[in-house]
N, C-alpha and C positions, 0 to 999 in steps of 0.2 A: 402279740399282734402280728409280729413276722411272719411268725409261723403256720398262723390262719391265713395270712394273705399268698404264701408262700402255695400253699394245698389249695388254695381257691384258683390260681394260677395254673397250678398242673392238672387239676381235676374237668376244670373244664377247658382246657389245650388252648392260654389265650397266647403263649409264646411259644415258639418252636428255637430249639438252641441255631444259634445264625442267624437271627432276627434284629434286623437294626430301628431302635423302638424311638421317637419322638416323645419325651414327656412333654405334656404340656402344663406348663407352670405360670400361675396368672402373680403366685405372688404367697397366695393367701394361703393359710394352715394348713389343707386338704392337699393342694399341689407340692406343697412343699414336703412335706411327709410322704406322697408318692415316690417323692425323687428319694429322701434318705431310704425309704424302704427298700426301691426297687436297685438303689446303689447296693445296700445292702446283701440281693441276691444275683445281683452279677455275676459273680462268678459260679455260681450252682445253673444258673437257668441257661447261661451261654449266649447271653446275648449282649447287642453295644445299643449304649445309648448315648441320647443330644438332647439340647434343653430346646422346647418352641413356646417362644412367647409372642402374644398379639396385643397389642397396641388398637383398641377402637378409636380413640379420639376422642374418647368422654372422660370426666373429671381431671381435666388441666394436668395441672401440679404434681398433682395426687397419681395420675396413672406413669408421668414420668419417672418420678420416683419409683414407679411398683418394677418398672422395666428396668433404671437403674441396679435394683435389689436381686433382681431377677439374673441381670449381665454377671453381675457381682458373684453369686453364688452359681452359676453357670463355669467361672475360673475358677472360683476356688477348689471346683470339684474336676477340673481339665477334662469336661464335659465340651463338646461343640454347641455352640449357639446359633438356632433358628431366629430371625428377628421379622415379625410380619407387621404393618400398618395400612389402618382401616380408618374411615372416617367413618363412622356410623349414626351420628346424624343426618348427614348428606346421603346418604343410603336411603335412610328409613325415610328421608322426607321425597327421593325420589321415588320412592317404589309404592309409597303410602303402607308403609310398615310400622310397630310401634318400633321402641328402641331397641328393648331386650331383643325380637325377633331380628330387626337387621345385626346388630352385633352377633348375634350365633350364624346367621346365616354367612356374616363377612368373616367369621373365625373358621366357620366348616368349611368355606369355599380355599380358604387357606391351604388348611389342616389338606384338600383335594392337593393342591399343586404343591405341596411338599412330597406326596408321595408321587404325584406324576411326574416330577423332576428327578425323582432317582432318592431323594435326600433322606429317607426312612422308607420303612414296606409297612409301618401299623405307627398307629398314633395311640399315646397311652393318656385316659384322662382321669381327675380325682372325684369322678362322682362317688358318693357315699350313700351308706343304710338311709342316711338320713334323707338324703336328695329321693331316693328309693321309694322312701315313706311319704316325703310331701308329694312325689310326683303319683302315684297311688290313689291316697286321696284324694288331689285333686281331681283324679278322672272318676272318683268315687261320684264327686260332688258336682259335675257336668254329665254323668251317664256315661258309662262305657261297660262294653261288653267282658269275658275272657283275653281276648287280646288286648285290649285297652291298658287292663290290670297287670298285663305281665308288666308294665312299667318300661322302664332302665334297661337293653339288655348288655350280657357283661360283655359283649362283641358284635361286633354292627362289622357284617361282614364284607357288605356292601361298602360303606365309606373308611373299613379299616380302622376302627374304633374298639380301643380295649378298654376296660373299668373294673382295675383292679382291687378296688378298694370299698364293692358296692356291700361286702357281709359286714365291714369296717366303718363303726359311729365315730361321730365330729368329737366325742369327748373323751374315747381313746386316743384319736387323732393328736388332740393338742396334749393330753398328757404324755404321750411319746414324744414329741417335738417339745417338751418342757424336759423330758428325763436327760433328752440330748442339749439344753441349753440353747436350742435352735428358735431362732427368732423368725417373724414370719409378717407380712404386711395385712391391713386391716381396709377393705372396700368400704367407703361410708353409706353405700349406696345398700347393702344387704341388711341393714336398718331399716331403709325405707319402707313402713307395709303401707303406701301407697299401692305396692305390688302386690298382686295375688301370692306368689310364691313367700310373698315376704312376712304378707299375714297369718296365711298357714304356717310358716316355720315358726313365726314369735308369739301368735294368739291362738288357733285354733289347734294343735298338736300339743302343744304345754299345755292347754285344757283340757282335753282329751288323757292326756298324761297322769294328771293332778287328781282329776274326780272320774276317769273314767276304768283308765287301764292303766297303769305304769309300762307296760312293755307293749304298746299301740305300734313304736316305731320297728319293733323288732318283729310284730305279727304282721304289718303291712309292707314289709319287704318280703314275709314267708310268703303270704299271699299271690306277690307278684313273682316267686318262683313257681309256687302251684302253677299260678295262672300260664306264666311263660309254656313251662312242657305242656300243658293242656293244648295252646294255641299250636303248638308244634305238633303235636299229635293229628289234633283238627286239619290241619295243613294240609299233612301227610295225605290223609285218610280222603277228604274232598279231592284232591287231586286224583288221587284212583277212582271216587264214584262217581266225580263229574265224567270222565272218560266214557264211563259205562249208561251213564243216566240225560246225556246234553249230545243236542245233535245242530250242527248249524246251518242255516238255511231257513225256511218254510218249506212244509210239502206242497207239492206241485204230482200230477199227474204221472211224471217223467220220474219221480223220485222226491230229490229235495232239489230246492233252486238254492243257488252258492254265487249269484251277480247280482253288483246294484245292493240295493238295499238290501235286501236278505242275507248278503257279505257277514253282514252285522249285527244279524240277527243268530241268537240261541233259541233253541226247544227245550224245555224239560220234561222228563216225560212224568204225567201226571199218576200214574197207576203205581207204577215203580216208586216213587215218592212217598204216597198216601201209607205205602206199607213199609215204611220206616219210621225207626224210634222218633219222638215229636224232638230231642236232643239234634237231633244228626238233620231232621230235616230246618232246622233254624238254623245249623252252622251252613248247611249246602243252601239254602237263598244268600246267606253272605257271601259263603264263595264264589256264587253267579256273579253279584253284585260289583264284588272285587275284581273280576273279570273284566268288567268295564271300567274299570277306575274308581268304583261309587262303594261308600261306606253306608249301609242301613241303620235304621233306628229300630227300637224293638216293637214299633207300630207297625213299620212298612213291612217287616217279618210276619208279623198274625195277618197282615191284608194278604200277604201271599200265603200263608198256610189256608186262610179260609177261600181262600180263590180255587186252591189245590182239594181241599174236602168238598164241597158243593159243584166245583166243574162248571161252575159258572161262565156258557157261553159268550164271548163277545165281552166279558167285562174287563175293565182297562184300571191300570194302577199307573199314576202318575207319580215315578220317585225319583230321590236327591240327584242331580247330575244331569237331567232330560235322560232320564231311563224310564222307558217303557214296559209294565208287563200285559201282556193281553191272554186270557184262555182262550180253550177250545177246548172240547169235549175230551181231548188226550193228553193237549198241553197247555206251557202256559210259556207264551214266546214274549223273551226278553230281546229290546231293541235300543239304541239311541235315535230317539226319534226328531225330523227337524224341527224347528224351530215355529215354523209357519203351524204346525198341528200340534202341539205340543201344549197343553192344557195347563201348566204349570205355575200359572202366573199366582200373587202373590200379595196381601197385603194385611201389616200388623201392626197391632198397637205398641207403641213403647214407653214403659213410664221411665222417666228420671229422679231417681236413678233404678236402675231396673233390666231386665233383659227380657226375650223373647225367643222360642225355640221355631226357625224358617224350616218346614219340615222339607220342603224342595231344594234347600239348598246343603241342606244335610249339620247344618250348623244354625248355633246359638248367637244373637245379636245384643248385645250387652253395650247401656250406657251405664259409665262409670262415674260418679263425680269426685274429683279429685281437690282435696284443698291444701293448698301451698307449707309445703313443711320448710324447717329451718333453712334448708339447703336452696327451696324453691323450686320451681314446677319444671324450667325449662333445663334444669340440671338434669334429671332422671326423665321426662320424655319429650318426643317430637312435637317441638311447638306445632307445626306445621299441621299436627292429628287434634289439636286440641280445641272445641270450640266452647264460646263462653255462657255460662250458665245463664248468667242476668238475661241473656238475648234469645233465651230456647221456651219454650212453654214444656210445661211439666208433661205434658204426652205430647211422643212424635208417632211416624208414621214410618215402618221400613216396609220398604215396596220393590217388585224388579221394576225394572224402567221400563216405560212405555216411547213408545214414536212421537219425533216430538219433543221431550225431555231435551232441559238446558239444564248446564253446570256453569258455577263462574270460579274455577279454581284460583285460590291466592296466586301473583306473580306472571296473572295472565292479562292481559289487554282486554277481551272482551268474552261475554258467556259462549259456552262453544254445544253444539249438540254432543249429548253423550252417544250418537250414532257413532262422529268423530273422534270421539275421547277413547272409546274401546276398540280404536282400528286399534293391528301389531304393531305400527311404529310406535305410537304411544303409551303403549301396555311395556312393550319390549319382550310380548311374546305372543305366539299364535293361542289363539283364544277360538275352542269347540263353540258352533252354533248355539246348539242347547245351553251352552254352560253362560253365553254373550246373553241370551234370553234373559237367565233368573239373576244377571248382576242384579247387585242390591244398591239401594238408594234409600238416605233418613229423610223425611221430610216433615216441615215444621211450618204451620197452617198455610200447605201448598208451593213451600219454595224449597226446593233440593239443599239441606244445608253437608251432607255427608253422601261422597261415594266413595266406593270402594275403590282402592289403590291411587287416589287425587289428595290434596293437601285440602282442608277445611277453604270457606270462601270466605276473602279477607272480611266483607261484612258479619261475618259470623263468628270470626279468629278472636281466640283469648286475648283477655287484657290482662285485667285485672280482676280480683275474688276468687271464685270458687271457678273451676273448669270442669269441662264435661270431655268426655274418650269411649268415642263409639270405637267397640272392641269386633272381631267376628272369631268364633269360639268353634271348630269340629266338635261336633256330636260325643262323636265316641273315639275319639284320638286326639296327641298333644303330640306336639313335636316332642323331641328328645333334646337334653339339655346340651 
């Protein structure tokens, strides 16, 4: 297993010798075998390392002890100790996140100012084959493209993120840290498949396993290496044709116009297009896409390829993000368009439990019903997201808000227009026109019980029984673990 991890490490240049590496060690099997490994190749690779551990604020007892364990073996090994603390309930119920997502979100923000302080140059983490493989399927099983699929990658260069350990399974994992007599702490929470992540790894993959494939997890890590160089490739290659084939502006008389609106506007040119492989013209409307910030679905791709074969004058494509396509006889000009014109509006059935694909907002809206395991509901999520099932009708309603629209957030005095709700002081970030438009709102025979980024309304907040967790799901992307 060394010696795989060792060639995984030089093969694709995750360490350079003089690298001061942060492991991040939560405790459990997976970090803890990073550390003996990567102990292990210290002095071949020529790099220093420290131990960083984070601290959320979830499971009591239970997480102190992990950090305890963590300190512990952090000395015994006269390793330097990173110590970070997060409160990530109070996170997740200010920002209206679930819990997983604030706790990765208040570990990465971490993981950012350990390298901005000087204190390591790369942060090392124990994602695995296995994490590889559920993160895989899952975007199998929400829709995702080539890039979806690359999954995990073994370096995120951007926030300085290595994963040394991603050709390496959980049950090599813990037979190496048994051959060393290394003991390792146990999350009670990675049990719970209340969680999606949780059911895929203990019910749907060990089925798949059993009567399907026996090597599922080893083919849907291959997968997501295919997939990765593919999307790398794809990258590449858009980047040179967009050059060649995208012109910014609208023609005018004078040339193109380049002020005002048209700043922000792209052409692509339709002839040049049509006479490219139907491959390459699917990947270059995402690359438009991604130009503006906006991820497509593989519907809004065939609207634009058939826009592009027919040269259908004047006709208009309303997609994810308040992105605009409009042809003409040559092109097809892509815009963010405001808000006052902007045709996007929106409204869908929801059954409980059940989800629904927002094709304007580019994402999936999913209620979940959630029933109280041994441990109890408010251990693993934000009470503050969870409303009670007894008080919902089995169909709701997710809609963008209209003028007009009240919310009465938990821990607030009085209903407030969600005009007010979505200004930036209360978001705590500037918020695009178009994107303020398609905010989403559940509604349940007519009264707002779920918006995005607010705490459920205390008329609606879980008691007791079963709970309901309106989720909001990217399309064709997942965050990274």
């Amino acid at each position: 297993m060394i010696e795989r991890v060792r060639r995984y490490i030089l093969d694709r240049r995750l360490l350079v010798p003089g690298d001061r590496i942060a492991i991040a060690v939560s405790g459990g099997a997976d970090s803890v075998a990073l550390l003996r490994v990567l102990l292990e190749l210290r002095e071949e690779l020529g790099v220093v390392f420290s131990v960083a551990h984070f601290h959320h604020g979830i499971r009591g007892a239970e997480a102190d002890a992990d950090q305890q364990f963590v300190s512990e073996l952090a000395d015994h090994f006269g390793l330097e100790l990173h110590l970070g603390v997060g409160d990530a309930p109070v996170f997740a119920r200010e920002r209206g996140l679930s819990l997983e997502t604030a706790a990765r979100e208040l570990r990465h923000r971490w993981f950012a100012a350990l390298l901005a302080e000087g204190k390591a140059d790369k942060v090392a983490t124990a994602h695995t084959l296995d994490d590889q493989a559920e993160t895989v399927l899952m975007r199998i099983i929400r829709g995702a493209g080539s890039k979806g699929l690359s999954g995990i990658s073994p370096l995120h260069s951007e926030k300085k993120l290595l994963r040394p350990f991603l050709q390496t399974s959980r049950i090599e994992i813990e037979r190496y840290l048994s051959s060393l007599n290394q003991l390792w702490r146990q999350d009670s929470t990675n049990q719970d498949v209340a969680h999606t992540r949780n059911r895929v790894r203990h019910e749907l993959l060990p089925l798949l396993e059993q009567h399907f494939n026996p090597a599922i997890r080893q083919n849907l890590s291959d997968l997501a290496e295919v997939a990765r160089a593919e999307a790398e490739y794809w990258e590449r290659e858009m980047r040179v044709l967009a050059t060649r084939l995208l012109r910014p502006g609208k023609p005018s008389r004078s040339g193109r116009s380049s002020s005002g609106k048209a700043a922000t506007t792209l052409a692509l040119d339709v002839d040049a297009t049509q006479s490219l492989p139907l491959a390459v013209q699917r990947q270059l409307f995402h690359h438009v896409a991604a130009m503006f910030g906006i991820t497509l679905e593989f519907n809004h791709v065939e609207e634009l390829i058939e826009m592009a074969r027919h040269r259908q004058r004047s006709k208009k494509a309303i997609l994810p993000g308040g992105l605009v396509a409009v042809s003409t006889f040559r092109e097809i000009q892509f815009s963010s368009e405001p808000p006052e014109r902007n045709a996007g509006g929106y409204a869908c059935t929801l059954r409980v439990p059940g989800e629904v694909a927002i094709s304007p907002l580019g994402s999936t809206v999913r209620a979940r019903v959630i029933t109280p395991g041994a441990s109890g509901i408010a251990e693993v999520y934000n009470p503050a997201l969870l409303l009670d099932r007894a008080l919902l009708h089995s169909e709701l309603v997710v809609r963008n808000w209209r003028a007009g629209d009240r919310y009465f957030p938990a821990h607030t005095k009085a209903p407030r227009k969600i005009k007010e709700l979505l200004q930036a002081g209360r978001l705590g970030r500037l918020v695009a026109p178009a994107e303020r438009q398609l905010w989403p709102v559940v509604e349940c025979a007519g009264e707002i019980v779920w918006l995005r980024g607010f705490p459920v309304p205390e008329a609606f907040a879980y008691r007791s029984g079963d709970a309901v967790l309106i989720e909001e799901v990217k399309i064709t992307s997942g965050a990274e673990l």
